[in-house]
PyMOL Python script that loads the backbone (N, CA, C, O; Angstrom):
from pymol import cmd

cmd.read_pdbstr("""\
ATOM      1  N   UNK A   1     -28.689 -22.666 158.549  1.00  0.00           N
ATOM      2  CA  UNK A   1     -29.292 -23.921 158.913  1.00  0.00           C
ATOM      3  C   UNK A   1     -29.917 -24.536 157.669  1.00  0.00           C
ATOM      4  O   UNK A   1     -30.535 -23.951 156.780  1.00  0.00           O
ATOM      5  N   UNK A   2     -29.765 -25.231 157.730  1.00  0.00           N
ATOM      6  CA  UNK A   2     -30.104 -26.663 156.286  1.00  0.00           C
ATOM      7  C   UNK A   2     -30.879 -27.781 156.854  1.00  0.00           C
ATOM      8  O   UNK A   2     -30.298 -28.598 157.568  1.00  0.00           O
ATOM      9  N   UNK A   3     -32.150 -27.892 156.601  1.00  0.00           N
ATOM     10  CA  UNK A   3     -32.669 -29.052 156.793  1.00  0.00           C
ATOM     11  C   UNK A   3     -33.055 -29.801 155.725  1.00  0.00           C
ATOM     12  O   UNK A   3     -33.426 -29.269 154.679  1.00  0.00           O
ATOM     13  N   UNK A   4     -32.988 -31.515 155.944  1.00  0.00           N
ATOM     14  CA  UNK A   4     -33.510 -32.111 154.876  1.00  0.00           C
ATOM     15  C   UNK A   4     -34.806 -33.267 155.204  1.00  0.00           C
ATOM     16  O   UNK A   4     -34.927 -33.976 156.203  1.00  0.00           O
ATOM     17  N   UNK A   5     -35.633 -33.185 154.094  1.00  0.00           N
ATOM     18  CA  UNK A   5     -36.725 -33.938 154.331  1.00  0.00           C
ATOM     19  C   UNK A   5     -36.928 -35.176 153.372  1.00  0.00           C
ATOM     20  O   UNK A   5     -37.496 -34.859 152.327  1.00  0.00           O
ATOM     21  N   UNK A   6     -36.555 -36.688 153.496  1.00  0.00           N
ATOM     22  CA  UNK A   6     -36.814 -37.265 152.737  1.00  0.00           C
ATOM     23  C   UNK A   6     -38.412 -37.424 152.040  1.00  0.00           C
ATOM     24  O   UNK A   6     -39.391 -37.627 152.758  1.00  0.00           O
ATOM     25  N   UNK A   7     -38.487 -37.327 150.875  1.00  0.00           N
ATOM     26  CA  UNK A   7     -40.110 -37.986 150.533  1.00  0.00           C
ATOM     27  C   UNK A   7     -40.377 -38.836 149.673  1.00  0.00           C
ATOM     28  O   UNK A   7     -41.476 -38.849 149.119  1.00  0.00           O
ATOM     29  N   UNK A   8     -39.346 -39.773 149.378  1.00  0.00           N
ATOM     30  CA  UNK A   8     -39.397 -41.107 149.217  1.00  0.00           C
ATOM     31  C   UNK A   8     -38.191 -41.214 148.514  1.00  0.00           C
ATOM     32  O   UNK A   8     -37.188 -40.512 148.635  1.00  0.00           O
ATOM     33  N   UNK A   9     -38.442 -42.407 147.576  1.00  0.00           N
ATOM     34  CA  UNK A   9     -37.085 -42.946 147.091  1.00  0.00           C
ATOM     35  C   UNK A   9     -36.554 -42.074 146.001  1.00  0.00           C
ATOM     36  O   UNK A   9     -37.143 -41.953 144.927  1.00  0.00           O
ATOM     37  N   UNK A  10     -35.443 -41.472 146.286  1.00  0.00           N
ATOM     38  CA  UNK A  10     -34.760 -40.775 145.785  1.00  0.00           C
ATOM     39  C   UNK A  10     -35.243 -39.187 145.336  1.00  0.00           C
ATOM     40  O   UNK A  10     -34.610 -38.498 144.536  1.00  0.00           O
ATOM     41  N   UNK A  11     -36.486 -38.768 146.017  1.00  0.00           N
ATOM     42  CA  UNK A  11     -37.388 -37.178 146.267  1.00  0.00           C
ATOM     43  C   UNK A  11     -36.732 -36.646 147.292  1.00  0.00           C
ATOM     44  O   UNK A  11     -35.950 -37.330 147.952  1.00  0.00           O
ATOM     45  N   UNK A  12     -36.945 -35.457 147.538  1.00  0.00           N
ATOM     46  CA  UNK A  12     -36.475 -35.278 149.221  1.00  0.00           C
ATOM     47  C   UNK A  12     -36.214 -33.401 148.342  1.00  0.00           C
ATOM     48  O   UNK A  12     -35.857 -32.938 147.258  1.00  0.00           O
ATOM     49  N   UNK A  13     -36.687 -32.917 149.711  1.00  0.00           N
ATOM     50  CA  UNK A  13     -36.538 -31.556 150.125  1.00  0.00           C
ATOM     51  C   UNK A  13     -36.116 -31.170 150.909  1.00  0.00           C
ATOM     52  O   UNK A  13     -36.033 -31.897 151.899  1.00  0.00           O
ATOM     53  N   UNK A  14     -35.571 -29.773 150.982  1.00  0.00           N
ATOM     54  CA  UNK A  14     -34.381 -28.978 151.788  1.00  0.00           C
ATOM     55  C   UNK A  14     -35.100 -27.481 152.028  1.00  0.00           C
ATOM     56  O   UNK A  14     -35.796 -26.841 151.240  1.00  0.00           O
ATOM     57  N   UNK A  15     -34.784 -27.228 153.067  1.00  0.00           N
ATOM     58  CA  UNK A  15     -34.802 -25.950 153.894  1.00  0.00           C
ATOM     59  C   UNK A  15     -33.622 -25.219 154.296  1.00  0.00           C
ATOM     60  O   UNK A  15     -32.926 -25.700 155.190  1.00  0.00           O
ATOM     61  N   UNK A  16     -33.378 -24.383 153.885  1.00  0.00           N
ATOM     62  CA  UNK A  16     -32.509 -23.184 154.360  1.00  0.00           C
ATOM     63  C   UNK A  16     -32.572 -21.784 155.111  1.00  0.00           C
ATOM     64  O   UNK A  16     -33.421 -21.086 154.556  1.00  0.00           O
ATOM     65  N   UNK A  17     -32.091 -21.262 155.963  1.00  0.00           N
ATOM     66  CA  UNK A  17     -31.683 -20.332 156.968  1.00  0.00           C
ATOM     67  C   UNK A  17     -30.805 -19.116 155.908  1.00  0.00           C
ATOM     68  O   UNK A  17     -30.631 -19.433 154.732  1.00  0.00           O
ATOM     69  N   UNK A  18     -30.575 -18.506 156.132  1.00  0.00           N
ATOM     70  CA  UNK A  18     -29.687 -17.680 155.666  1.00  0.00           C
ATOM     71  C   UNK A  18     -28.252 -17.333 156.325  1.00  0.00           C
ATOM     72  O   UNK A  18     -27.702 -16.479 155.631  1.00  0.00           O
ATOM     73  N   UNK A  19     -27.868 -17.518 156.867  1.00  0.00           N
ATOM     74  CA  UNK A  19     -26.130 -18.076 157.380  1.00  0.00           C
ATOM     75  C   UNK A  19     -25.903 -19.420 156.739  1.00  0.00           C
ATOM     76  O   UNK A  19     -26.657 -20.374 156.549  1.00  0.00           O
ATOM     77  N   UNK A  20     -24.257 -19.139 156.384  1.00  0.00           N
ATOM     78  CA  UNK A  20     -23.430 -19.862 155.999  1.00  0.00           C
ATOM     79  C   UNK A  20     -23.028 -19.626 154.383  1.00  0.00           C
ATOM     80  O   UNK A  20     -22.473 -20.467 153.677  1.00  0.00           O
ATOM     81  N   UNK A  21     -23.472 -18.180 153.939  1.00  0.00           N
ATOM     82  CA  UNK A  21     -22.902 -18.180 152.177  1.00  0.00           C
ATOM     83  C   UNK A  21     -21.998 -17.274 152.257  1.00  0.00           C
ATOM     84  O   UNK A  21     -21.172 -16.983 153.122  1.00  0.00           O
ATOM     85  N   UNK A  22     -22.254 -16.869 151.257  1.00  0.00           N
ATOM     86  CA  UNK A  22     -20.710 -15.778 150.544  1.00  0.00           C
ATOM     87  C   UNK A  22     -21.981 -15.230 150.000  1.00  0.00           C
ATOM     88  O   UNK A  22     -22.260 -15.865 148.983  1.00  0.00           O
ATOM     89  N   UNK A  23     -22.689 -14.497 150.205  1.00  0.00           N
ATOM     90  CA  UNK A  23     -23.299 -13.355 148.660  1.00  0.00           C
ATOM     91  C   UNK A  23     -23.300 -12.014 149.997  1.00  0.00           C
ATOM     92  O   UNK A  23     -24.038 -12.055 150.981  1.00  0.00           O
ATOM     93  N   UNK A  24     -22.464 -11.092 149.753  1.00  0.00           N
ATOM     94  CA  UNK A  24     -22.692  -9.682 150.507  1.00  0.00           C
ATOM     95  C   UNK A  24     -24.228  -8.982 150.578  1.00  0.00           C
ATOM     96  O   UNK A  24     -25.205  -9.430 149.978  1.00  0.00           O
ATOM     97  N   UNK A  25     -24.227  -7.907 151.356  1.00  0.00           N
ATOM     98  CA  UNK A  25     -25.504  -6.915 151.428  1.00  0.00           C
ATOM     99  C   UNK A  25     -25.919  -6.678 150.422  1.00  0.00           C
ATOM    100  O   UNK A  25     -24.958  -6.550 149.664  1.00  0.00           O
ATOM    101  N   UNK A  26     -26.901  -6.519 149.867  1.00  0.00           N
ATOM    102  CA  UNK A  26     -28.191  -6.448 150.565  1.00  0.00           C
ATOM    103  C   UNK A  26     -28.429  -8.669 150.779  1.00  0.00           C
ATOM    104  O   UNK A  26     -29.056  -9.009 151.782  1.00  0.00           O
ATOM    105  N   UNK A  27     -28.120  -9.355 150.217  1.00  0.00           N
ATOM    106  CA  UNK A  27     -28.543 -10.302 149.998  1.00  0.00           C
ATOM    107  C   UNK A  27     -27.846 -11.223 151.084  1.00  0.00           C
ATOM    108  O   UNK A  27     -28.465 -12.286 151.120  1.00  0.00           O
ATOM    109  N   UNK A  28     -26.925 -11.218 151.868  1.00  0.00           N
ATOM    110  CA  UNK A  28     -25.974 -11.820 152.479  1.00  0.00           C
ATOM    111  C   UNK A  28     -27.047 -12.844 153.374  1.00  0.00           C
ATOM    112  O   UNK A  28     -28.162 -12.343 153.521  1.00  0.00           O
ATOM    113  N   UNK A  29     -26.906 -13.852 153.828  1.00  0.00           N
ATOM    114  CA  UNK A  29     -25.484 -14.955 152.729  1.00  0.00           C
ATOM    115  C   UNK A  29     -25.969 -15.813 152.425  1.00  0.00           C
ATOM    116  O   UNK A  29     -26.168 -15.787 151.210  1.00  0.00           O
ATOM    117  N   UNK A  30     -26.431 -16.942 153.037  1.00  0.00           N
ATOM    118  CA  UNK A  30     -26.677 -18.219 151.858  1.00  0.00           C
ATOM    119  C   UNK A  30     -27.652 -17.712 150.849  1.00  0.00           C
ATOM    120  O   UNK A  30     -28.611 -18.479 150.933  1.00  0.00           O
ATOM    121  N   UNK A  31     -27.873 -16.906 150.030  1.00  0.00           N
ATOM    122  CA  UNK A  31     -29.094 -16.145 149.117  1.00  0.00           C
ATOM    123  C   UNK A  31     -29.088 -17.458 147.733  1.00  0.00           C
ATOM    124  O   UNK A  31     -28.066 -17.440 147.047  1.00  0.00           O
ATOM    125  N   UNK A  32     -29.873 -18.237 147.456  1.00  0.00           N
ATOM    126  CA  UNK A  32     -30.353 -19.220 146.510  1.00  0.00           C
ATOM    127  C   UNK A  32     -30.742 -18.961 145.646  1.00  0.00           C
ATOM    128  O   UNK A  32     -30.520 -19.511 144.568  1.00  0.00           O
ATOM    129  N   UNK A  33     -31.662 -17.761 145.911  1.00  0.00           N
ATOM    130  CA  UNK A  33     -32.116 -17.298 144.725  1.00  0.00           C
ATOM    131  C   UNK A  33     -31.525 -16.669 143.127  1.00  0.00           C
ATOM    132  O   UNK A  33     -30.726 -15.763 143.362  1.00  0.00           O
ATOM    133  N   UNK A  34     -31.615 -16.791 142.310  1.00  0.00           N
ATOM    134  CA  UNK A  34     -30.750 -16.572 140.873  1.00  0.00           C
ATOM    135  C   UNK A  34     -31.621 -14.790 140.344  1.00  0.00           C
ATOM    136  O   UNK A  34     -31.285 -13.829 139.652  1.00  0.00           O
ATOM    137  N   UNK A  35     -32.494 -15.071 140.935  1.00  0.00           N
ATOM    138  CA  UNK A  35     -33.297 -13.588 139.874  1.00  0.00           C
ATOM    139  C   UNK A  35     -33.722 -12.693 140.511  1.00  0.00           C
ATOM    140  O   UNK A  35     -34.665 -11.997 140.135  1.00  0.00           O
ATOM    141  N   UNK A  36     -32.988 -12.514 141.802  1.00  0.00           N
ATOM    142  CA  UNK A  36     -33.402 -11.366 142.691  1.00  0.00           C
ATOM    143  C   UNK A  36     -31.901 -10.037 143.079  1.00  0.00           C
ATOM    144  O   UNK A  36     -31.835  -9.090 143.863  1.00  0.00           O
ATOM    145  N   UNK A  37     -30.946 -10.607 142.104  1.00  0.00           N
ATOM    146  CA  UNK A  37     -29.688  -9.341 141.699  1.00  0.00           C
ATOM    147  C   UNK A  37     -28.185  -9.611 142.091  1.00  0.00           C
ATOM    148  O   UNK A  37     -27.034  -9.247 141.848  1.00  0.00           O
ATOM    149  N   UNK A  38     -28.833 -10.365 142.751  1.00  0.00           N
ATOM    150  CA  UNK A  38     -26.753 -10.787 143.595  1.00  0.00           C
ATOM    151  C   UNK A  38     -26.295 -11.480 142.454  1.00  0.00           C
ATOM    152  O   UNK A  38     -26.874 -11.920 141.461  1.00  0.00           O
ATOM    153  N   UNK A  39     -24.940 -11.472 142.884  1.00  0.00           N
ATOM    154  CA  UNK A  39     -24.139 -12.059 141.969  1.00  0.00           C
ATOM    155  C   UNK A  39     -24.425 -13.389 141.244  1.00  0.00           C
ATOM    156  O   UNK A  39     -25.393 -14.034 141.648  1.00  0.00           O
ATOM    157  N   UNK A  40     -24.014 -13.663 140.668  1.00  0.00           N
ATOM    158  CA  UNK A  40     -24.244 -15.402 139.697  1.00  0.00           C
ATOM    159  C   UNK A  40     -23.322 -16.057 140.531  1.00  0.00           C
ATOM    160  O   UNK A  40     -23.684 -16.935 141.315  1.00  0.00           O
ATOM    161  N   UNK A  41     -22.195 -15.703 140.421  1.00  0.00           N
ATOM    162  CA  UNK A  41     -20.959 -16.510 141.118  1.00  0.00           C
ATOM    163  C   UNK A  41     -21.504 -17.077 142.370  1.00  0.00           C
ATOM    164  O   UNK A  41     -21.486 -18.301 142.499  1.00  0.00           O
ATOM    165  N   UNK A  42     -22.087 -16.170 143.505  1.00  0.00           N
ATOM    166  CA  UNK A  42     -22.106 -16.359 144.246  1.00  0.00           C
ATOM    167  C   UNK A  42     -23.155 -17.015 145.142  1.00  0.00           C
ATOM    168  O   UNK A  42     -23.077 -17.507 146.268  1.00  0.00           O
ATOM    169  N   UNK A  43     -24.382 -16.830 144.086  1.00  0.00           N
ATOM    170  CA  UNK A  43     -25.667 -17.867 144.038  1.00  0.00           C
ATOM    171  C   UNK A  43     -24.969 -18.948 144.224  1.00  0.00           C
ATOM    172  O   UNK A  43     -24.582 -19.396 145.303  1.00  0.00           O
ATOM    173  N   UNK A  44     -24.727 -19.572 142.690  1.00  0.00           N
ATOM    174  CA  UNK A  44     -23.801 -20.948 142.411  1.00  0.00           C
ATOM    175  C   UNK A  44     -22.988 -21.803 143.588  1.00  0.00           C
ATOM    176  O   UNK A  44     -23.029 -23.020 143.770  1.00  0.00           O
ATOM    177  N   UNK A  45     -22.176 -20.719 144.392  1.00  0.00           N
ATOM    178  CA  UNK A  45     -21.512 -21.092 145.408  1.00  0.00           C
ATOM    179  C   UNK A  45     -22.399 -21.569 146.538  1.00  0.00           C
ATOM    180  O   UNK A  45     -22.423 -22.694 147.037  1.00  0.00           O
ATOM    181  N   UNK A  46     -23.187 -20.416 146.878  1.00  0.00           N
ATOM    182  CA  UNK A  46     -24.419 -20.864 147.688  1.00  0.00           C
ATOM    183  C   UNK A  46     -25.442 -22.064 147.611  1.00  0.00           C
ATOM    184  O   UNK A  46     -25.979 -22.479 148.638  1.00  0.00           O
ATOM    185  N   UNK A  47     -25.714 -22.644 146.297  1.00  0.00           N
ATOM    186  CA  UNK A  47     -26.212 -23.527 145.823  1.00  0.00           C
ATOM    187  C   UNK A  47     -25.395 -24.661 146.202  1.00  0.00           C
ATOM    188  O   UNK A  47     -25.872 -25.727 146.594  1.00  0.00           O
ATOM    189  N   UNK A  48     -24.030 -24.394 146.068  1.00  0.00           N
ATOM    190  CA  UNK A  48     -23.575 -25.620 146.002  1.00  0.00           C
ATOM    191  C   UNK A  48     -23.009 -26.000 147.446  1.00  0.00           C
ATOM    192  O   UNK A  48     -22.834 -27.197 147.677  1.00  0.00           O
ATOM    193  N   UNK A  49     -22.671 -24.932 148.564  1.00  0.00           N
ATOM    194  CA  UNK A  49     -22.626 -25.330 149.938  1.00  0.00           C
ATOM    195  C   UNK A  49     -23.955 -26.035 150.479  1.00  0.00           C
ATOM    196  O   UNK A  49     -23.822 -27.045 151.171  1.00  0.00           O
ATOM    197  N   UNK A  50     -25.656 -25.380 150.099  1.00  0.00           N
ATOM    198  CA  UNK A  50     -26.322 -25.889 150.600  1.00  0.00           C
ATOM    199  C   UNK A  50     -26.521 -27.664 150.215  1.00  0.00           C
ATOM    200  O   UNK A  50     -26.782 -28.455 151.122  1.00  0.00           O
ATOM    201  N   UNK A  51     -26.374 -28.074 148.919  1.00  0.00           N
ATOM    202  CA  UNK A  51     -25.855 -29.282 148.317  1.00  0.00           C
ATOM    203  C   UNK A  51     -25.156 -30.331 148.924  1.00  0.00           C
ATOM    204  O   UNK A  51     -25.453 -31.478 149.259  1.00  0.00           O
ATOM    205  N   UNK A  52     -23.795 -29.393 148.998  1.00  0.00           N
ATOM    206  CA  UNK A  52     -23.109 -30.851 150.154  1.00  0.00           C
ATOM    207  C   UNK A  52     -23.513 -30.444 151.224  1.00  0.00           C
ATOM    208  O   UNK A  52     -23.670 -31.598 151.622  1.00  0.00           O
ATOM    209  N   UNK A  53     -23.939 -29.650 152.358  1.00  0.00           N
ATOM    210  CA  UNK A  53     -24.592 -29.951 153.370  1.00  0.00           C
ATOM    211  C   UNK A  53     -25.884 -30.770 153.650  1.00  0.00           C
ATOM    212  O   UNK A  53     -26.243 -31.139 154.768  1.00  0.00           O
ATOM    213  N   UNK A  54     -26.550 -31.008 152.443  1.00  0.00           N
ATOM    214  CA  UNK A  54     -27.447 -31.992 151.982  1.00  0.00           C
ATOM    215  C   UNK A  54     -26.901 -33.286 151.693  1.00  0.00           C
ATOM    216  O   UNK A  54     -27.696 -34.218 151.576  1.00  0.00           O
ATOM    217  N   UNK A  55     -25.425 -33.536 151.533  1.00  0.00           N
ATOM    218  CA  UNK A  55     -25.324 -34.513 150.346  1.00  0.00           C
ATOM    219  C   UNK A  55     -25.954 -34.741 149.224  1.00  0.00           C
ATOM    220  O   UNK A  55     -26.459 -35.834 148.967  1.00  0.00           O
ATOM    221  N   UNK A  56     -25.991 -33.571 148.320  1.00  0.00           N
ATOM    222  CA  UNK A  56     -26.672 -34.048 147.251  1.00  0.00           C
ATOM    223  C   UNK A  56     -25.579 -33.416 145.924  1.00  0.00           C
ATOM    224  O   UNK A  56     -24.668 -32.600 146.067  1.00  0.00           O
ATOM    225  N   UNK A  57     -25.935 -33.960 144.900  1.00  0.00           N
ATOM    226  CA  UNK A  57     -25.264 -33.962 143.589  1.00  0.00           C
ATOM    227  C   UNK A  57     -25.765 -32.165 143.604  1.00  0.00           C
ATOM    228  O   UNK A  57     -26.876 -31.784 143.974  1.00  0.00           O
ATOM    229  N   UNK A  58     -24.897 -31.458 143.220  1.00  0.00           N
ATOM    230  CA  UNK A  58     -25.826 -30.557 142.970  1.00  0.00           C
ATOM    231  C   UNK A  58     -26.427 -30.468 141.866  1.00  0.00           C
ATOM    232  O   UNK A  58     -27.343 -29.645 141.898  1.00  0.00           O
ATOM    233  N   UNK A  59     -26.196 -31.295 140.316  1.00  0.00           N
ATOM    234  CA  UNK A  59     -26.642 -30.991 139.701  1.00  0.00           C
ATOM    235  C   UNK A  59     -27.996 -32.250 139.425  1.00  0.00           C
ATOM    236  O   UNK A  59     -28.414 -32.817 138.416  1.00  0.00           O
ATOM    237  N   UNK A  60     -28.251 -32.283 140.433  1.00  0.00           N
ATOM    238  CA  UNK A  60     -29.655 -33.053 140.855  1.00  0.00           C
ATOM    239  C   UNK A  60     -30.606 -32.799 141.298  1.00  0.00           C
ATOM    240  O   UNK A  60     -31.614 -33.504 141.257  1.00  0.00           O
ATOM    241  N   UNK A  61     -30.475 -31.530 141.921  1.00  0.00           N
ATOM    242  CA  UNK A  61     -31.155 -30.121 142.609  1.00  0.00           C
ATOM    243  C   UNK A  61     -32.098 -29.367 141.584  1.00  0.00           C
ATOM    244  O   UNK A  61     -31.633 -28.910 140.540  1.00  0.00           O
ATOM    245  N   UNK A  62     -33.328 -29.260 141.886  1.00  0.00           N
ATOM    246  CA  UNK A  62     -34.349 -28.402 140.947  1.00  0.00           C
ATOM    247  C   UNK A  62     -34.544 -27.506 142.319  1.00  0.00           C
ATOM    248  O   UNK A  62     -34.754 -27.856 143.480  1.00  0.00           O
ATOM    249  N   UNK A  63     -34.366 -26.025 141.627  1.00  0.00           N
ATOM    250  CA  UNK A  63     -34.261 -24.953 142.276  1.00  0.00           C
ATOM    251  C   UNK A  63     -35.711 -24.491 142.389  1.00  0.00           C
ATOM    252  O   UNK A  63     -36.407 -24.843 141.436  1.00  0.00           O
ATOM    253  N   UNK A  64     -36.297 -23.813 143.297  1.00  0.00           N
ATOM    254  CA  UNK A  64     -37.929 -23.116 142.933  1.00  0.00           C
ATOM    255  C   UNK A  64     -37.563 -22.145 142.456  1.00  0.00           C
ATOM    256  O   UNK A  64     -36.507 -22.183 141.824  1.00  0.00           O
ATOM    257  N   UNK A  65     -38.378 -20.764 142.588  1.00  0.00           N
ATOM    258  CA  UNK A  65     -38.570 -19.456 142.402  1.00  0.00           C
ATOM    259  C   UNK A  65     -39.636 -18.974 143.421  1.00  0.00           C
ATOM    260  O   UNK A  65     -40.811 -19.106 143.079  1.00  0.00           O
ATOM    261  N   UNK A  66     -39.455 -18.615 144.223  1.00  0.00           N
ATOM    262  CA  UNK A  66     -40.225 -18.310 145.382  1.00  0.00           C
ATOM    263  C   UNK A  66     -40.798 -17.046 145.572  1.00  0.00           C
ATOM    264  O   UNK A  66     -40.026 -16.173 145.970  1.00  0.00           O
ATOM    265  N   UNK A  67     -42.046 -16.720 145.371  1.00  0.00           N
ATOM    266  CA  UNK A  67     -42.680 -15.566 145.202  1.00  0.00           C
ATOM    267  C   UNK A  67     -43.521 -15.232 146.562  1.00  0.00           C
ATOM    268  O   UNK A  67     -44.588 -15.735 146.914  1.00  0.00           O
ATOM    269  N   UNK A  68     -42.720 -14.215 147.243  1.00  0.00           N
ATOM    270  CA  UNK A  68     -43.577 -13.654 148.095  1.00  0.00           C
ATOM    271  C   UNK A  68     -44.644 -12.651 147.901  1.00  0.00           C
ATOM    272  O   UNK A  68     -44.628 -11.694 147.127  1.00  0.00           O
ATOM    273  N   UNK A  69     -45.651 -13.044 148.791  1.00  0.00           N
ATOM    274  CA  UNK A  69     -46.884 -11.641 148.577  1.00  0.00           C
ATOM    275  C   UNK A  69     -47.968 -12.267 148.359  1.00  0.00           C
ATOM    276  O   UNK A  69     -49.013 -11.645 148.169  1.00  0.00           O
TER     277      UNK A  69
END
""", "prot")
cmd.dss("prot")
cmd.show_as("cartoon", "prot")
cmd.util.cbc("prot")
cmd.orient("prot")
């Protein structure tokens, strides 16, 4: 699941679920994250399904780093 939140002209944020990627166990599947071990390839891919399910450029996308704890 992908949600998007506009916050103004041309801002806007996205929410993701974890169904709908390609990255296998332990991380399976839409996994976004780049620095937690899964593949590169398959981040990228993930990045870029959540993107066009956004409609967005992906390379318009600023990624976080999300620290739990």
């Amino acid at each position: 699941m992908i949600t998007r939140v506009a916050l103004g002209d041309g801002v806007g944020a996205g929410f993701t679920g974890r169904a709908g990627g390609v990255s296998t166990a332990p991380y399976d599947s839409l996994n976004l994250g780049g620095a937690v071990g899964d593949d590169t390839a398959a981040v990228l891919a993930n990045r870029r399904r959540a993107a066009a399910a956004l409609g967005v450029d992906p390379a318009r996308i600023v990624w976080m780093r999300q620290v739990h704890g």
